[in-house]
C-alpha positions in Angstrom: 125.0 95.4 86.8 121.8 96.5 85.7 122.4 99.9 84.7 118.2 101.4 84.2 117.1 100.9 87.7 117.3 104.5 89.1 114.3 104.9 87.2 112.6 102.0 88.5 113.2 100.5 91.7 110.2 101.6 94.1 111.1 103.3 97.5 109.3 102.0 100.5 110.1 102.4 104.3 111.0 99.7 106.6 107.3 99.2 108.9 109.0 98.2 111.4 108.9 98.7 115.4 109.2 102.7 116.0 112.5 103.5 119.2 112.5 107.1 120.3 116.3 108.5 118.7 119.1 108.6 121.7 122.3 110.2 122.1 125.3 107.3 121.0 128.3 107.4 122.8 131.7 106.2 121.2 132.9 103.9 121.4 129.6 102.4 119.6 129.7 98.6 119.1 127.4 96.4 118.1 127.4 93.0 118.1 124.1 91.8 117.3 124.7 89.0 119.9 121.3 90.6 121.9 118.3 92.4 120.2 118.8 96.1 121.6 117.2 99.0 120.0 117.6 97.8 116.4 114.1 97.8 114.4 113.3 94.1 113.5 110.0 92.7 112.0 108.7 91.3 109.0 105.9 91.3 106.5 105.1 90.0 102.8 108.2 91.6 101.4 111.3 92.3 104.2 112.1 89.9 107.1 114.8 91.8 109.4 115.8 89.7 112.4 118.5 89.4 115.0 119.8 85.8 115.9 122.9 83.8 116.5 125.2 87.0 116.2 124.0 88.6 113.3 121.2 91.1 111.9 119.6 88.8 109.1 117.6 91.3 106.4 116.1 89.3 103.8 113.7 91.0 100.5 111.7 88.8 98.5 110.4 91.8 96.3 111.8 92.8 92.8 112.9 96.5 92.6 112.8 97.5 96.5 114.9 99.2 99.0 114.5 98.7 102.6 116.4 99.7 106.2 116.8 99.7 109.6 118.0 101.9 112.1 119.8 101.6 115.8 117.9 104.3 117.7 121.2 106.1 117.7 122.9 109.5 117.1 126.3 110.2 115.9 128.4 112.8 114.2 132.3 112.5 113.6 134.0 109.1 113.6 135.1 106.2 112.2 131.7 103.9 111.1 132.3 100.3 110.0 130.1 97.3 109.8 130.6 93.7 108.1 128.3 92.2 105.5 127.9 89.1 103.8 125.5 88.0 101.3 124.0 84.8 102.0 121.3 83.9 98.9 119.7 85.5 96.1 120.6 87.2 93.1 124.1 89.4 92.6 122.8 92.2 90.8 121.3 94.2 94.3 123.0 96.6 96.8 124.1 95.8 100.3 125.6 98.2 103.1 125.2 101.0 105.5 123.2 104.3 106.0 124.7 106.6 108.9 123.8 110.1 109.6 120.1 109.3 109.3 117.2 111.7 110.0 114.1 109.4 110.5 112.0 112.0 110.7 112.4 113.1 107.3 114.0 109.9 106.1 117.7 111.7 105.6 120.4 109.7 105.3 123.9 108.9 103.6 123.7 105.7 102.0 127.1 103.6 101.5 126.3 99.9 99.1 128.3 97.4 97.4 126.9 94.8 95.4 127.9 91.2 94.7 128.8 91.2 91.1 131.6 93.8 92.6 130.3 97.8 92.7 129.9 100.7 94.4 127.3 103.2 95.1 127.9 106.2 97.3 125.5 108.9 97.7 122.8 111.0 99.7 119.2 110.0 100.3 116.3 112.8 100.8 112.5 112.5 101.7 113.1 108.5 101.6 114.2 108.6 98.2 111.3 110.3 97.0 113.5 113.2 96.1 115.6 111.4 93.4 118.6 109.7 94.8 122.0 111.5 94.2 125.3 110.1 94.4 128.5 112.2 96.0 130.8 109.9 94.4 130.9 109.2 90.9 127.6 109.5 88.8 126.6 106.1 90.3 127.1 102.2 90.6 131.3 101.8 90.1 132.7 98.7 89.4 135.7 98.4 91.9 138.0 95.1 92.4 137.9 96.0 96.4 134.5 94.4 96.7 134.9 90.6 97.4 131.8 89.3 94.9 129.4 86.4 95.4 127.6 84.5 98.4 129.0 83.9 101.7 132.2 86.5 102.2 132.4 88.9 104.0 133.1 92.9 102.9 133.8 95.1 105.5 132.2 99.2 104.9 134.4 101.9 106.4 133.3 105.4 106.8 136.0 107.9 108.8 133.6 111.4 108.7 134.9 114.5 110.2 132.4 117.2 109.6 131.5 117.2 106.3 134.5 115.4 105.2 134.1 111.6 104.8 136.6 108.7 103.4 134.8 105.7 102.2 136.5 102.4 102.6 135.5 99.0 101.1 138.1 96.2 102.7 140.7 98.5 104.1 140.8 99.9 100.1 140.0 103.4 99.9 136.9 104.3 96.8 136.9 108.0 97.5 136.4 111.1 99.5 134.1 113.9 99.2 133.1 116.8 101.4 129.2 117.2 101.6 127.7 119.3 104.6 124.3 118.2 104.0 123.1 116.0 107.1 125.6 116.8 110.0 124.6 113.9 112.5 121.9 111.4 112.8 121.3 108.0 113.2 122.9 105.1 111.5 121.1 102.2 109.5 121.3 98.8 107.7 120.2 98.8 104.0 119.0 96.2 101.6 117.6 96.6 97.9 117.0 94.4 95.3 117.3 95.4 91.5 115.0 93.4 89.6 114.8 90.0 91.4 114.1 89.8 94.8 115.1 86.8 97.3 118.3 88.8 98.4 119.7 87.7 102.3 121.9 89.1 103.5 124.0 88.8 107.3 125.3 92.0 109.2 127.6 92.3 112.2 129.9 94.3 113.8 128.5 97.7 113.3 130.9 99.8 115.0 131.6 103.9 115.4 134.5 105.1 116.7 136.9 108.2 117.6 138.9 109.4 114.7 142.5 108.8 115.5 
């Protein structure tokens, strides 16, 4: 994992197709089988499509980070999605973003990669305020991460408040308690570290009621 590219990678926003923000209702579940009110589109750097059951988000840029959102608004509950790399380089970061604030480009951002880490941590003004993780003091190697193309990792969030368990294949990776960004929206996310050419293949993006 390269270990220099906070200080590198360049932040840009997904121009994509702008959806007004609605209210969500749980159970949320999405199964990509239709397009919705997810953001797709592409240019010279990020294709983001939905077809044959899946969200398909492929970068061809080095050092970039892009998402997408639902058009959606949540607070408490259980968030889980499954991803699975399908090309490019191992050394990137792959997941969810949930409690977004488009607007100001708020968000919680959850990411594995496929060489096997971890990165858990909150996102303001797009990144353009420096990145902080909540967990740890950044990328974390963990042995719950499945590595390498084509398998699948399934990202759990259970948030109650400001209380949040993150999950990486039913194997816990921590817990905080960060009041920061209440409710919002919730997101796909995508960055390469150095090379770009990274696919990757999302479905089943679910939120629902805490037991």
């Amino acid at each position: 994992m390269v270990s220099n590219w906070k200080n590198r990678f360049v932040i840009t926003i997904l121009l994509l197709l702008l959806l007004p923000s609605c209210g969500g209702k749980l159970p949320f579940v999405e199964t990509f089988d239709t397009p919705g009110d997810w953001r797709t589109g592409q240019d010279a750097d990020v294709i983001g499509e939905i077809s044959d059951g899946a969200y398909h988000f492929a970068l061809k840029a080095d050092d970039l980070i892009k998402w997408t959102t639902a058009g959606k608004s949540f607070t408490d509950g259980i968030y889980m999605v499954e991803a699975m790399q399908s090309a490019g380089p191992l050394d990137n970061g792959y997941g969810m973003i949930l409690r977004v604030d488009d607007e100001k480009d708020n968000f919680y951002l959850f990411a594995v990669s496929g060489d096997g880490y971890v990165w858990i941590g909150r996102y303001l003004n797009g990144g353009k305020e420096e990145a902080a993780p909540i967990i740890g003091s950044g990328w974390v190697e963990s042995a719950a991460v499945n590595q390498g193309l084509d398998v699948v990792n399934e990202l759990q969030v259970r948030a109650e408040s400001g209380n949040m368990i993150f999950l990486v294949n039913q194997y816990e990776i921590g817990r905080v308690t960060d009041n920061t960004l209440p409710k919002g929206d919730i997101g796909l996310m995508v960055r390469t570290l150095g090379v770009g050419g990274v696919e990757v293949q999302f479905d089943n993006f679910s939120v629902r009621p805490l037991d």
